[in-house]
C-alpha positions as CSV (number, residue, x, y, z in Angstrom):
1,X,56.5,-10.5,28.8
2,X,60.1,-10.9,27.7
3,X,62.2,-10.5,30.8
4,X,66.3,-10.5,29.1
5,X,68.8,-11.3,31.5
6,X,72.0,-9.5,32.4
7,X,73.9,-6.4,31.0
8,X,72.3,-7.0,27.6
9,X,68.7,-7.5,28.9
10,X,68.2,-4.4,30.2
11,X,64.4,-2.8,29.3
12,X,62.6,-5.7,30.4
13,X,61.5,-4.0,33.7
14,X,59.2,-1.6,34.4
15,X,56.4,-0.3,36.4
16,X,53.9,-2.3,34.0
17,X,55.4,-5.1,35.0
18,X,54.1,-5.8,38.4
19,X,50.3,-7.2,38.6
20,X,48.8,-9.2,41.3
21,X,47.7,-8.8,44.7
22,X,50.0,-7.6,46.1
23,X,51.6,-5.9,43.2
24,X,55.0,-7.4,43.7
25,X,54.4,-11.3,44.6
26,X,53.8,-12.6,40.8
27,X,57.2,-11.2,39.2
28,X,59.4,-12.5,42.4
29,X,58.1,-15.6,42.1
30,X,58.5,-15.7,38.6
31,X,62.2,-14.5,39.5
32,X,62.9,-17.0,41.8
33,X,61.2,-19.9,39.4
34,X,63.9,-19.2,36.7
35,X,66.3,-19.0,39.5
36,X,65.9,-22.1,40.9
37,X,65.3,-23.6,37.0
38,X,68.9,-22.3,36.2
39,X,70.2,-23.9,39.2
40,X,71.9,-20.8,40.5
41,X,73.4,-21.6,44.0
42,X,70.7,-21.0,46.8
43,X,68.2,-19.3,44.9
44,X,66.4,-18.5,48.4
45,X,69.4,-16.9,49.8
46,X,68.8,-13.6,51.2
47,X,70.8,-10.9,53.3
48,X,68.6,-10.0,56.3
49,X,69.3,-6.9,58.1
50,X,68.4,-5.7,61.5
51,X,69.3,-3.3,63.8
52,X,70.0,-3.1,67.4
53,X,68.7,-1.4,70.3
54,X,71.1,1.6,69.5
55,X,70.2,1.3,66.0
56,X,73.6,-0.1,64.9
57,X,73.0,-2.7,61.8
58,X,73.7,-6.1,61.5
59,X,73.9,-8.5,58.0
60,X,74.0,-12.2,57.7
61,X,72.5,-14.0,54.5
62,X,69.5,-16.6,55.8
63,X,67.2,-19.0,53.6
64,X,63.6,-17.8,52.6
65,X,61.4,-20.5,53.4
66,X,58.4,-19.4,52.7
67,X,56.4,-16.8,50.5
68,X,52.7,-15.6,49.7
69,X,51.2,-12.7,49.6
70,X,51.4,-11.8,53.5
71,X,55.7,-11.6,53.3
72,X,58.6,-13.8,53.3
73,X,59.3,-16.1,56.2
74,X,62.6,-17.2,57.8
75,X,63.4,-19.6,60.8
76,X,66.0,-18.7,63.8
77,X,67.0,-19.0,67.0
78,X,64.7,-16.5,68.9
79,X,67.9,-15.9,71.3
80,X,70.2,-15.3,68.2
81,X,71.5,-11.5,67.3
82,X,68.8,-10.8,65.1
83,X,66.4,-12.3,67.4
84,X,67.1,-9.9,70.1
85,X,67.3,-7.2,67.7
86,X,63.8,-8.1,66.4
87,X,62.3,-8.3,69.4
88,X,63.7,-4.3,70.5
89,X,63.2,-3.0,66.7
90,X,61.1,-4.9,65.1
91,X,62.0,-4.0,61.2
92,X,64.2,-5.8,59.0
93,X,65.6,-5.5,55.1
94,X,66.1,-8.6,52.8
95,X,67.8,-8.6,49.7
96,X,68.1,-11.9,47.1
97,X,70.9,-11.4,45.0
98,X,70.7,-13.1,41.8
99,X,73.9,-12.2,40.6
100,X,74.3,-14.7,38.4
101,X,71.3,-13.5,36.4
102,X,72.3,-9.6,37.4
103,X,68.8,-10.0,39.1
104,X,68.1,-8.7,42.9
105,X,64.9,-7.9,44.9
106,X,65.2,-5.8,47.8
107,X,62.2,-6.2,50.5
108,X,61.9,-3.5,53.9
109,X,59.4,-3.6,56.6
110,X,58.3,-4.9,60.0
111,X,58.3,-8.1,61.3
112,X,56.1,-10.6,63.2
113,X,57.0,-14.0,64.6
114,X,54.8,-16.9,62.4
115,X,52.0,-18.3,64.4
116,X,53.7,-21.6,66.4
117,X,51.3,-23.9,64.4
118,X,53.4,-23.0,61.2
119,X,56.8,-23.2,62.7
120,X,55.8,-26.9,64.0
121,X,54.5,-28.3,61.0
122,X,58.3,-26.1,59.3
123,X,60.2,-28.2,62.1
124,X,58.4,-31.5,61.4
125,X,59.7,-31.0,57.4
126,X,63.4,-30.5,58.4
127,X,65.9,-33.0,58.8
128,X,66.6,-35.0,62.2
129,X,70.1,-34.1,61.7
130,X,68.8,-29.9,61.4
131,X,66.4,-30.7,64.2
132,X,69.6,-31.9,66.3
133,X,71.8,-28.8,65.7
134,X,69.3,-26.1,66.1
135,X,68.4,-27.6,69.5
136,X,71.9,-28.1,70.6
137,X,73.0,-24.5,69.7
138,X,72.8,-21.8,71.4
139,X,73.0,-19.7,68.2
140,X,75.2,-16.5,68.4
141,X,76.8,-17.5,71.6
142,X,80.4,-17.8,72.5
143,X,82.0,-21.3,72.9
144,X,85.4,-22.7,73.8
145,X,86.3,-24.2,70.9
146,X,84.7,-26.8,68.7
147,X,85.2,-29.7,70.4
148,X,83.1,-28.5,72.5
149,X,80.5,-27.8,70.2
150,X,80.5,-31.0,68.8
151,X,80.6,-32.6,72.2
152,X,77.3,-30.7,72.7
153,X,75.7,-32.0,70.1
154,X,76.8,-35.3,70.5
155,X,75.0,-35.2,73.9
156,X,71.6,-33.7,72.8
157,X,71.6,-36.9,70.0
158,X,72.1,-38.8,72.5
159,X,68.9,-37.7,74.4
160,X,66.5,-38.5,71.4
161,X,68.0,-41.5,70.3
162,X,71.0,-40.5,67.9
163,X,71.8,-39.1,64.6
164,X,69.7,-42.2,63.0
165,X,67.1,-43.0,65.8
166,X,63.4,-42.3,65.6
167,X,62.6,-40.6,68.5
168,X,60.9,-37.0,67.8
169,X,63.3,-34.3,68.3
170,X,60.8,-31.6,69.9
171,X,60.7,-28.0,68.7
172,X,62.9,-25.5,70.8
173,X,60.5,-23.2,72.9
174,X,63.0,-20.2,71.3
175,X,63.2,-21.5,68.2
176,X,60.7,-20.1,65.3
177,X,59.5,-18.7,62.3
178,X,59.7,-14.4,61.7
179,X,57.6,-13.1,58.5
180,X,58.8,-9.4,56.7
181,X,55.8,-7.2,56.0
182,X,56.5,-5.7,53.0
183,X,56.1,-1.9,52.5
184,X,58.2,-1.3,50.4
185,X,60.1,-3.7,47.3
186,X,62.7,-3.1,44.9
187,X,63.0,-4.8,41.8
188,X,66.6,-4.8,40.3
189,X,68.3,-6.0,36.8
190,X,71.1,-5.0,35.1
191,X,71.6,-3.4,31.7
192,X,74.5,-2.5,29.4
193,X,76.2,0.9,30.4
194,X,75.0,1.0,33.7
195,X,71.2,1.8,32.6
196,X,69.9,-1.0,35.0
197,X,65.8,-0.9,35.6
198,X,65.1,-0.5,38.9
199,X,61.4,-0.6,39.6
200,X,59.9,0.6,43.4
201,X,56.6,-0.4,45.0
202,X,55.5,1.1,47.8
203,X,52.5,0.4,50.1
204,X,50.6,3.7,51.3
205,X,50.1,2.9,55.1
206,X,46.9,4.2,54.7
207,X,44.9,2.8,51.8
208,X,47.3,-0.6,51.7
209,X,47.7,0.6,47.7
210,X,50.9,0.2,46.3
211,X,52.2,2.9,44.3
212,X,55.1,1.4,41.1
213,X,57.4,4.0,39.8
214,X,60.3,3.8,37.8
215,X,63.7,4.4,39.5
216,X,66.6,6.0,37.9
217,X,70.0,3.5,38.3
């Protein structure tokens, strides 16, 4: 399949498209393949949204780090905003936006925390310096100023050894891994005089079959 890119590759998209179990996994990471091999900035950026307890909405853009064919997984603070919104409302939208390949896939659904075996061996991958600053913030806090937050992590390095030592930084016991269940995902690319292809899958609670259709731009 010929997939053309931007305002004049529109018609590359449609419901025949998808294949796979589930229906949308192959064509993402086809999508984010040619991303990342066109060295587009941050190819695994998303925009995650949440919502509060009183249902107000909240976007920041995080980094997928992982993907198969049970959703897409990202790592935060488990006190952080959308940490205490996912643990009232547990639902979330993510959205990758490819613009420079006027490309985006838009996922919806719950959300479970990763088992704590997968965020450990995630933490062991990162680097000391990551490992450092997630443990010395208290993400989505207030703070005097940043003096102070350097100062703060200056002291936690300090406990393990430094920036350069070798002493394990441990994981944070509110620190972890949260994985979108897909129900429903949006495929997105643009085509000249507005007639982008838009293609919808959507899983039937019931049966777990996903149902492709064709969305007008």
């Amino acid at each position: 399949m010929r997939v053309g890119y931007g305002s004049a590759g529109g018609g590359g998209l449609g419901p025949e498209s998808l294949t796979g179990e589930p229906v949308w996994l192959d064509l993402f990471e086809r999508w984010l393949a040619e991303g990342v091999a066109r060295a587009i900035p941050e190819p695994n950026a998303m925009v995650v949204a949440t919502v509060d307890a009183a249902g107000v909405p909240a976007t920041r853009t995080v980094l997928c780090k992982a993907v198969d064919d049970r959703g897409i997984v990202f790592y935060t603070n488990h006190d952080s905003d959308k940490g205490r919104h996912l643990a009232t409302q547990p639902v979330a939208s993510a959205t990758f936006p490819w613009i420079a390949m006027e490309r985006q896939v838009h996922f919806r659904g719950p959300v479970v925390q990763i088992e704590r075996a997968e965020t450990q061996a995630y933490w062991a991958s990162r680097p000391r310096g990551s490992q450092l600053g997630a443990l010395a913030s208290t993400q989505s806090h207030p703070i005097a100023s940043r003096a102070d937050l350097e100062a703060q992590a200056r002291a936690v390095a300090d406990r393990f050894g430094g920036v350069d030592g070798d002493e394990p930084v441990p994981l944070p016991d509110n620190w972890g891994g949260y994985r979108i269940q897909p129900t429903t995902v949006e495929f997105w690319q643009g085509g000249a005089d507005r007639l982008h292809d838009r293609v919808r899958v959507v899983r039937d609670p019931d049966t777990g079959v996903w149902d492709a259709r064709r969305l007008q731009p």
